[in-house]
N, C-alpha and C positions, 0 to 999 in steps of 0.2 A: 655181038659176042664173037672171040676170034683169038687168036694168039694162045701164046703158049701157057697151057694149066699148071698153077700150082702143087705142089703136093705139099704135104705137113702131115705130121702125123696126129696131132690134132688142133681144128681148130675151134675159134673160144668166140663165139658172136655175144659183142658187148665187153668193152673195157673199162667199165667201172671197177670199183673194188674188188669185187667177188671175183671178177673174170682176169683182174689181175694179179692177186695173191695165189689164184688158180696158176698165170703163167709164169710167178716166179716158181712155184712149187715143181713145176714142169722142168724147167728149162734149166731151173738148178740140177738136175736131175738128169741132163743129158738127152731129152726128151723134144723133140722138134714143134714148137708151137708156134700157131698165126694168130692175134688177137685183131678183130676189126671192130672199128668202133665209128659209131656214126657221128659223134658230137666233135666239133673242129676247133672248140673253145670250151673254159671251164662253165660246168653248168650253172645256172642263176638259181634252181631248183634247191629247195634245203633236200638236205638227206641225211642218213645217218652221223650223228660222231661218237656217238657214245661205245668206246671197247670193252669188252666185260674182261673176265680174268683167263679164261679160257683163248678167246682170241689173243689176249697180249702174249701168251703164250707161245701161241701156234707165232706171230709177228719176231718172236725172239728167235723160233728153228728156221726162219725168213732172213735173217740175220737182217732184220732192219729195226730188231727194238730199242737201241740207242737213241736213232732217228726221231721214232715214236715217239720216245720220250723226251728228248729235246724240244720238242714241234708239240709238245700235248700240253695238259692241266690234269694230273692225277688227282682222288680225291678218295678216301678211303669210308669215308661216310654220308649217309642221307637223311636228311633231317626231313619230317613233316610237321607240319604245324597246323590247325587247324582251327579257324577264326568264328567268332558269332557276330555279325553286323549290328550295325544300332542305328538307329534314326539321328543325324545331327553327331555324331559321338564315330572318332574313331574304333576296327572293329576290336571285339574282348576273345582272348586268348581262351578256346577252352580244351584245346586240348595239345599236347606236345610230344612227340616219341622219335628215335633215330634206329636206324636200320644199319648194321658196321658191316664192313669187308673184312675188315680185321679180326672177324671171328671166324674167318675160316685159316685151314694149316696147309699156305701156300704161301708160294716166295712173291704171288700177285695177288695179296689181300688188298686190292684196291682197282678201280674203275680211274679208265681214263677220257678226258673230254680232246678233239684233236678236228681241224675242220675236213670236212671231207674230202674236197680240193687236195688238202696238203698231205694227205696220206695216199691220195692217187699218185701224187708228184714223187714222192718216197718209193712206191713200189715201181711208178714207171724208171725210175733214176737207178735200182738195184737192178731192171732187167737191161741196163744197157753192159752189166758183167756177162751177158749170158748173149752177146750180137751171134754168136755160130748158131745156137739153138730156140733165137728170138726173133720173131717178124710181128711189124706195127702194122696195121693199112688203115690212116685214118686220113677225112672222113670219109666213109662206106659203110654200107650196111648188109647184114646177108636177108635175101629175098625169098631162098628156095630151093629146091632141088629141082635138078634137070642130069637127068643118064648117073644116076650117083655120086653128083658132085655138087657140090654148094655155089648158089649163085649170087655173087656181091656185086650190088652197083655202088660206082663210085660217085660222092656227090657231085663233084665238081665237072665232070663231063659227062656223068649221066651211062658211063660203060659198062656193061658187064664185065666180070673175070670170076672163071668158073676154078673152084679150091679142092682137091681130091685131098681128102684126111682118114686117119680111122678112125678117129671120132670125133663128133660134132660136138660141143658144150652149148647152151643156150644161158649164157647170161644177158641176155638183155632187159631183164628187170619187170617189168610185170605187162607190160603189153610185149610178147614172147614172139615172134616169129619161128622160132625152134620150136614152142610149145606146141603151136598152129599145126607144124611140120609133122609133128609127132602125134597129132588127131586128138592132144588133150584137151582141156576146158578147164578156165578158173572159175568159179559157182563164186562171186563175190558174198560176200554178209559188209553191211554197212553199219553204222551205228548212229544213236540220236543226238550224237555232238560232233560236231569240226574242232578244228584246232587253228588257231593263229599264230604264225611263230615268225618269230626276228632277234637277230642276235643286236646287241646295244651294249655301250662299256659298263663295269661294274667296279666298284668302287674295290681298293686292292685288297682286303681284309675281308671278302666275298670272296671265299674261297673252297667251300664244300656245296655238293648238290642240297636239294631243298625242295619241297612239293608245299605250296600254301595253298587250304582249301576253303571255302564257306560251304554254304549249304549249296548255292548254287553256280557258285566257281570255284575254277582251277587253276592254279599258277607253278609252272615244272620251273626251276631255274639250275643251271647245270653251265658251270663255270668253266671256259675258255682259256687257252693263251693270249699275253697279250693285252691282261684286264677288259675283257670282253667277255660276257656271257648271254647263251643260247635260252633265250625263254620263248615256252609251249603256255599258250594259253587257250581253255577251255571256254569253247561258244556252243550255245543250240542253233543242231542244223538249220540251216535255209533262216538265221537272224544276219549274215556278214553282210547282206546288201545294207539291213536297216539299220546297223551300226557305221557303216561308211556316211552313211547320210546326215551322221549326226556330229557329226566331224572326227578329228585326231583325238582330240580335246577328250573324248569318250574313254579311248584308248589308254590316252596317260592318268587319268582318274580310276582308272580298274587296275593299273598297277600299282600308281600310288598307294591304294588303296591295301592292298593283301601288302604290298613290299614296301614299307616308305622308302628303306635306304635306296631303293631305285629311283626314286622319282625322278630326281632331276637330270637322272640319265636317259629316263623312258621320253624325258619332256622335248632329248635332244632329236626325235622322230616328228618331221616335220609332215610326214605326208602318208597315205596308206599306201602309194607305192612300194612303202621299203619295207609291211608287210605282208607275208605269203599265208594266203588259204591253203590248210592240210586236209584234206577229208581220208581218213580211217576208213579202211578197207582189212579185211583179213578172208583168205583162200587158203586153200591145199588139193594140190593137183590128186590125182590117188596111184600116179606114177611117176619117178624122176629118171626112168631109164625104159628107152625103147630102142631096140636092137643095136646099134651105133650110136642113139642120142641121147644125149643128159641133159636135166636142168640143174641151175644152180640158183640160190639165192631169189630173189622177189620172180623170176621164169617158172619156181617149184610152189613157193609157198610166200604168201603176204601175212605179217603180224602188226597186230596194231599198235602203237609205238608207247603205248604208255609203260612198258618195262624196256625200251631201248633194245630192241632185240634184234632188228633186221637186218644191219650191217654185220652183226657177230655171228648169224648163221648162215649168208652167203661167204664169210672167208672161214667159217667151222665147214660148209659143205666143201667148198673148194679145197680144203685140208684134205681131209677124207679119200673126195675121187682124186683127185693129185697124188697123191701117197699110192692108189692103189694104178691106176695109168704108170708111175712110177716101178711100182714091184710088176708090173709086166714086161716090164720094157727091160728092167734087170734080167726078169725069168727067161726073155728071147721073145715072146708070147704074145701079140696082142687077140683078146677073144671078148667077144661081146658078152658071151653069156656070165664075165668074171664081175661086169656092171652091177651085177646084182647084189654085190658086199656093198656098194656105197648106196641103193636104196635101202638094204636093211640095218646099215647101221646110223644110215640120218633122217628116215621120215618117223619113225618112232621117236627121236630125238627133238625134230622139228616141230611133230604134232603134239606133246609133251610142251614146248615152250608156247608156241600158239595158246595154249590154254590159258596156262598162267597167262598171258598177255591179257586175254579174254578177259577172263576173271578180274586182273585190274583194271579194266575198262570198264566192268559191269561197277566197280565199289565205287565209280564219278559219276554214274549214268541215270541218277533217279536223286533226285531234288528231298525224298519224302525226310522227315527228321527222324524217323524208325529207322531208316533206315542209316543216317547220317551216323545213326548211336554206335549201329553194328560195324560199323567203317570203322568208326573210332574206337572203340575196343578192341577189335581185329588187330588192330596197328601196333595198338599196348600191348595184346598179350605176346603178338612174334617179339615186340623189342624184348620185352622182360621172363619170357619164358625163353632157356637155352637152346632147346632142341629145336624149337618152332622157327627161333632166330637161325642157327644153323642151315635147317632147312633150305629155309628162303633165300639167304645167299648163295648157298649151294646151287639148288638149282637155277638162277639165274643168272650164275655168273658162268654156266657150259660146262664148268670142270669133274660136275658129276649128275647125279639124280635121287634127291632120296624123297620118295614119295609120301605124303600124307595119310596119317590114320585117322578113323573116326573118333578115335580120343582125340585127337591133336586137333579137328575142326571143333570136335566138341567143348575142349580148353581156347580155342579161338574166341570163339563166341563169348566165353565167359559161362557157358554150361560146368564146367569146371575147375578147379581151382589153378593154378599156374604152377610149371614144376619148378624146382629151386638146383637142383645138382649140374654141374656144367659137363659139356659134350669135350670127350676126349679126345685129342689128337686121333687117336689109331679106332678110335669111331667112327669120326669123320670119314677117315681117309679109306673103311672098308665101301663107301658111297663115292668115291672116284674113281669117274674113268681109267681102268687101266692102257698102257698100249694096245693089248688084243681085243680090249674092247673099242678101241678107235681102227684100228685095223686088221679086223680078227683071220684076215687071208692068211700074214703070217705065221698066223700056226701051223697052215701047211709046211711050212720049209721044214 
């Protein structure tokens, strides 16, 4: 280690999404940021694609939602469907309900599908406006501290180069070095299913999301640019070895089977290399700020993916501290103890969507047909009750939060009867986020 220290005023470990929507938010901002990233090539890993309505948002103050949208597959509705198998007999239709974006009163009533690669490539491409107040160091990774300064080795020749910042970001994703740094723990919960997931072409009139279920499978399909779409399929843990052994052939019979019009797309998957095991994990650290360090995105909190949600809360966190790192930098000011606005207005945020995520993992997680009934009524009464529907896009699409009553589970279930009157514009919208609730500091000014 030797040579001359960097300074920055902060730096961002890990360049994925989060850490780079993090460095446009910075650096548009006048704000000096170093982002180091360990990866030298685009990842092989799936990851998020799914943008809710809040993030496409926050991607439009980024002034990259053009891009977005060009590079995406919008889709403003989710269809579920839910099948009975039969012996010899393809399976019987028993139940059908959709889930709209379009019921909320927002100029992004709709969800977008975009690969994850090509939305890194968009924000890395918007910070080459920002070379005065942008520095890349890839690949490297940071390792530690040493005299208060962050220490990165570089891969290629194995050097250190020590980074003096005022503050540190931790996005590296869920194996955390920052987190390590900062004396936290992620307390994993696992669950009793994996997921197999591979993107494959879709026929071009396949064009809205879709969840296909039986009793004992799950089939996510979530349509691509491109005529390509991202399908998630549901396995019980620790069966993936004994499904491999039984060849491909297995593979494109369980799609066939829930999706015909796939079939002879899924048939064009010649080998199980070109699908990836997911195993579902969900944590929450019980801090995202220790004196000069923060986490952001899968470094703070893991969700488990069945409502899409963990690309949209690493670039909803990175909004947040970004904006507030920002109004310091205006105020003259940097002070650690101001960190404390962006724990309290995103782990309540975070913990809040984690749930939800929970909860639609728990409604795949048990085979029994009691319970299969309760799933499928559930699903009827949000589509056709107004308020329930509202809700549910609401809160997962970021832009706001309006919480569940014991009426409203108890009309889920079917305990009660379904309401009929529709949720009004300026109802809604008293359950949206305002500004000062995304960045309540400015009410100081």
């Amino acid at each position: 280690m030797g040579g001359k220290i960097i300074d920055t005023e902060v730096l961002v470990n890990g360049g994925g999404v989060g850490g780079l929507a993090l460095a446009v938010k910075l650096a548009s901002r006048g704000v000096q940021v170093t982002v180091v990233e360990q990866l030298k090539a685009e990842s092989p890993q799936y990851k998020g694609e799914l943008l809710q309505p809040k993030t496409l948002a926050i991607l439009e103050d980024l002034e990259i939602i053009d891009r977005v949208l060009a590079n995406g597959h919008s889709f403003s509705s989710l269809e579920f469907i839910e099948l009975e198998r039969q012996i010899s007999e393809p399976p019987r239709k028993v139940g059908e309900s959709c889930m709209d974006y379009e019921s909320l009163a927002t100029p992004y009533n709709y969800a977008l599908m975009i690969p994850h690669e090509t939305l890194k490539a968009i924000l890395l491409d918007k910070l080459k406006q920002y070379e005065g107040s942008f520095r890349y160091i890839q690949p490297a990774r940071f390792t530690g501290f040493k005299d208060g300064k962050a220490l990165i080795r570089h891969t290629k020749d194995q050097s250190i180069e020590p980074i003096h910042a005022r503050f540190y970001i931790g996005a590296e994703g869920r194996n955390s070095p920052t987190r390590n740094a900062m004396g936290l723990k992620a307390n994993n919960r696992t669950y009793n299913h994996h997921f197999l997931t591979v993107t494959i072409p879709r026929p071009a009139d396949f064009t809205t999301g879709k969840i296909v279920t039986t009793n004992h499978r799950f089939l996510g399909l979530f349509p691509l640019p491109d005529n390509k779409i991202r399908t998630v399929f549901l396995i019980k843990a620790g069966t993936y070895k004994s499904m491999k052994e039984e060849g491909i052939e297995y593979f494109h019979r369980a799609y066939e089977e829930l999706c015909p019009e796939l079939g002879e797309h899924v048939a064009s998957l010649e080998s199980w290399k070109d699908i990836q095991l997911m195993i579902p994990t969900m944590y929450h650290v019980n801090r995202y700020v220790v004196e000069n360090l923060a986490l952001i995105g899968d470094a703070a909190h893991a969700v488990h993916p069945m409502a899409g949600e963990g690309m949209n809360l690493a670039i909803q966190d990175a909004d947040v501290l970004g904006e507030l790192i920002a109004w310091m930098k205006r105020k003259g000011h940097f002070d650690n103890r101001l960190l404390k606005w962006y724990e309290e207005v995103r782990m309540p945020r975070a913990k809040f969507l984690l749930g939800l995520s929970h909860l639609s993992a728990l409604a795949y997680s048990f085979p029994y047909p009691w319970w299969r009934r309760i799933r499928i009524k559930s699903i009827e009464q949000m589509e056709q009750d107004p308020a329930l529907h509202v809700k549910q896009m609401l809160n997962i699409s970021g832009l706001g939060r309006w919480d569940n009553t014991v009426l409203d589970r108890l009309i889920q279930i079917g305990a009660f009867p379904k309401r009929k009157h529709t949720v009004s514009r300026s109802k809604q919208l008293q359950y949206f986020f305002e500004r000062t609730e995304d960045y309540p500091w400015e009410k100081e000014e």
